[in-house]
C-alpha positions as CSV (number, residue, x, y, z in Angstrom):
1,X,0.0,0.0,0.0
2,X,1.6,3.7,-0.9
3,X,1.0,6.2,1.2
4,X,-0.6,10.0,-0.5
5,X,3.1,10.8,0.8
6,X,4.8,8.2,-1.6
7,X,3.1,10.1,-5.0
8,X,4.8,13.1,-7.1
9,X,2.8,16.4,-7.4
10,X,1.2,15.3,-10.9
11,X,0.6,12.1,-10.2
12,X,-1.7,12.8,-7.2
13,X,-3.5,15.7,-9.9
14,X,-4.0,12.8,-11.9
15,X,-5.9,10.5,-9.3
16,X,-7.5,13.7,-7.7
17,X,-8.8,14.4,-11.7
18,X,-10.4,10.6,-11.9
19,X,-11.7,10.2,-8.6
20,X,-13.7,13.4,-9.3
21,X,-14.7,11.3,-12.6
22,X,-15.8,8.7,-10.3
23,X,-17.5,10.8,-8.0
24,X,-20.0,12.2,-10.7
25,X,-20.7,8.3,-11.8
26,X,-21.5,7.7,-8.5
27,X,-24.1,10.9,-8.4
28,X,-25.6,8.6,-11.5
29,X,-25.6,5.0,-9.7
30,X,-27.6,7.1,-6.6
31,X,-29.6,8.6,-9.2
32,X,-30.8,4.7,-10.0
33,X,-31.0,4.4,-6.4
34,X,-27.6,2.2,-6.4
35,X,-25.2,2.8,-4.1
36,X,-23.5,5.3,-4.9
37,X,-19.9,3.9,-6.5
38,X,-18.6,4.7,-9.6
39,X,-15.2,3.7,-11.3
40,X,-13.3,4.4,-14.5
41,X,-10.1,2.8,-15.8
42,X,-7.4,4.5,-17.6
43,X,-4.5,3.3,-19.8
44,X,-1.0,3.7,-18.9
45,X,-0.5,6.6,-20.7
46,X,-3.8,8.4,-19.0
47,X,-6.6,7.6,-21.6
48,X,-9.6,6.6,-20.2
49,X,-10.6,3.1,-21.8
50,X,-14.2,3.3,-19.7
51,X,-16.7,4.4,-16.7
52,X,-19.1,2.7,-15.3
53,X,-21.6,3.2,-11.9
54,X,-23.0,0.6,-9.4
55,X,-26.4,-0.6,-11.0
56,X,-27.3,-3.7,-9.4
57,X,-31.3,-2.2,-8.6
58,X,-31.1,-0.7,-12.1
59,X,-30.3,-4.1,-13.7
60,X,-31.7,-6.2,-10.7
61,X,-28.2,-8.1,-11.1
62,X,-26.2,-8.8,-8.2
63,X,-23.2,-8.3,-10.0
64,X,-23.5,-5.2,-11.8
65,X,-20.5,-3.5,-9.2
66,X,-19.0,-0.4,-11.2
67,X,-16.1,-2.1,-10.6
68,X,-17.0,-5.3,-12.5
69,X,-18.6,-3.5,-15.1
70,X,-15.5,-1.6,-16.1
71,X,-13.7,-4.0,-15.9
72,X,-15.6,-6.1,-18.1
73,X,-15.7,-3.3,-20.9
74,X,-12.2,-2.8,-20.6
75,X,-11.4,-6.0,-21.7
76,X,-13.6,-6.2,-24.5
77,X,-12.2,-2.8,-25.9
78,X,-8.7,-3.7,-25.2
79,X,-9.9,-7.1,-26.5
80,X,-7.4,-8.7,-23.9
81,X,-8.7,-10.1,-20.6
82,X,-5.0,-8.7,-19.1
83,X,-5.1,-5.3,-17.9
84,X,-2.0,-5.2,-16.5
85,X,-1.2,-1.6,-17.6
86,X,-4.4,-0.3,-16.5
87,X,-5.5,1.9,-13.6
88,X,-8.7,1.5,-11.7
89,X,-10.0,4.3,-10.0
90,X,-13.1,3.4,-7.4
91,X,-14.4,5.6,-5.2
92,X,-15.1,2.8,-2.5
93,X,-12.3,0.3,-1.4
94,X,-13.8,-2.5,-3.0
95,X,-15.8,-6.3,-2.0
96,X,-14.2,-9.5,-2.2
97,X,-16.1,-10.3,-5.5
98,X,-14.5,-6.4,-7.0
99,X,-11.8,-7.6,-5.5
100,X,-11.3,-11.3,-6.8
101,X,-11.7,-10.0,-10.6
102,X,-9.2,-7.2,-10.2
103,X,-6.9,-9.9,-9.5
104,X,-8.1,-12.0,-11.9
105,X,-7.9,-9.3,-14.6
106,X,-4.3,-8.7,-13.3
107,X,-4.9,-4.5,-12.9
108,X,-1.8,-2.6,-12.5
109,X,-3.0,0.0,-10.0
110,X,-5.5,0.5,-7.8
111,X,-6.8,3.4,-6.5
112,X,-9.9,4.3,-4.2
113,X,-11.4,6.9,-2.2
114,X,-12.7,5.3,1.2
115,X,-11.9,2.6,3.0
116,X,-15.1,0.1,3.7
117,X,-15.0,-1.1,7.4
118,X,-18.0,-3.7,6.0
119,X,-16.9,-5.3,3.2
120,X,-13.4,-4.0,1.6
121,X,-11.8,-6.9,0.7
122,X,-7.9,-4.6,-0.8
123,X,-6.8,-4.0,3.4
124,X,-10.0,-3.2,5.4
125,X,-11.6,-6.7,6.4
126,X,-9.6,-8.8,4.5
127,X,-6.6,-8.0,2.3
128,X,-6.9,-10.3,-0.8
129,X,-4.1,-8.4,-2.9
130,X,-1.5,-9.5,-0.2
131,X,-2.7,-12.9,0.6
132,X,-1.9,-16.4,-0.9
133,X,-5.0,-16.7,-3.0
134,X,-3.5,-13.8,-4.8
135,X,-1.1,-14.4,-7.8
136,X,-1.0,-11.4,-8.8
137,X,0.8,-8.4,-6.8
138,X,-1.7,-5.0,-7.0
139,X,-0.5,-1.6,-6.2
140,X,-2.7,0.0,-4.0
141,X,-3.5,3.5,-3.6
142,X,-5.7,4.4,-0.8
143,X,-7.3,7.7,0.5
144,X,-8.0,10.1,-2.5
145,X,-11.1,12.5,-2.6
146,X,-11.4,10.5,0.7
147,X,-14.0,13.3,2.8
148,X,-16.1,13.2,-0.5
149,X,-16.4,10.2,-0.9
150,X,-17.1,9.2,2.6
151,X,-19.7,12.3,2.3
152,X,-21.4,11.0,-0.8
153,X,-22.1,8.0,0.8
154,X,-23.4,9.3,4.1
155,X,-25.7,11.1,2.7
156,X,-26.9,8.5,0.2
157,X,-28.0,6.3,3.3
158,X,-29.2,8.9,5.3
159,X,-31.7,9.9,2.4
160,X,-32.5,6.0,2.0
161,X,-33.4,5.6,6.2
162,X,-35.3,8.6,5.9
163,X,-37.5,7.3,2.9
């Protein structure tokens, strides 16, 4: 895990820039009434390949993570199920399943807004990425747009107990 200490002036621009990406497809997955997570996942020279938001009530699919979802378009428009030069950008830590296919799609970087004291399966709960059912060796970048996206989600769930 790098510390926000560990990263050069324009690379932490960089992950502040896509987080706020994230953040706005996050507005969208609350807007379905989804939790509100987005992602997007860049190439190595800064491109965004694709975005996606949570939309598991949207879809009624139990899958449809925003993590998973980019992760599946990303393959099919890099047509290579290795995204090993890639950047993810969440704005939740994510779940074992998010988790399981990032190592599975062998992502280069990861980087996320909020740690999830429920479910976040990168070094929260449980820390797939540096286990033994892990293969593959994921940088980790923790802590970005951090108070909005801790924000974002409080407010989401406070609107949903009130309703």
């Amino acid at each position: 895990m790098r510390s926000l200490f560990d990263l050069d002036y324009q690379t932490y621009l960089n992950h502040q820039y896509w987080l706020e990406k994230c953040i706005k497809l996050a507005q969208t997955a609350a807007e379905w009434g989804d939790v509100p997570v987005g992602a997007v996942i860049v190439d190595r020279n800064g491109n965004l390949i694709t975005e996606a938001a949570n939309c598991k009530e949207k879809n009624q699919d139990p899958t449809a993570h925003a993590e998973i979802i980019a992760i599946r378009a990303a393959s099919q428009i890099q047509q290579n199920w290795h995204l090993n030069n890639c950047t993810l950008y969440v704005t939740l830590e994510p779940c074992p399943m998010c988790a399981g296919a990032i190592i599975q799609a062998r992502i280069g970087t990861l980087v996320y807004g909020l740690d999830d004291p429920k479910t976040g399966a990168i070094r929260t709960v449980v820390n797939f990425p540096d286990s033994s059912c892990s293969y593959h060796r994921l940088r980790v970048i923790a802590g970005i747009r951090e108070l909005e996206c801790r924000q974002q989600l409080q407010n989401w769930f406070a609107l949903k107990r009130n309703t």
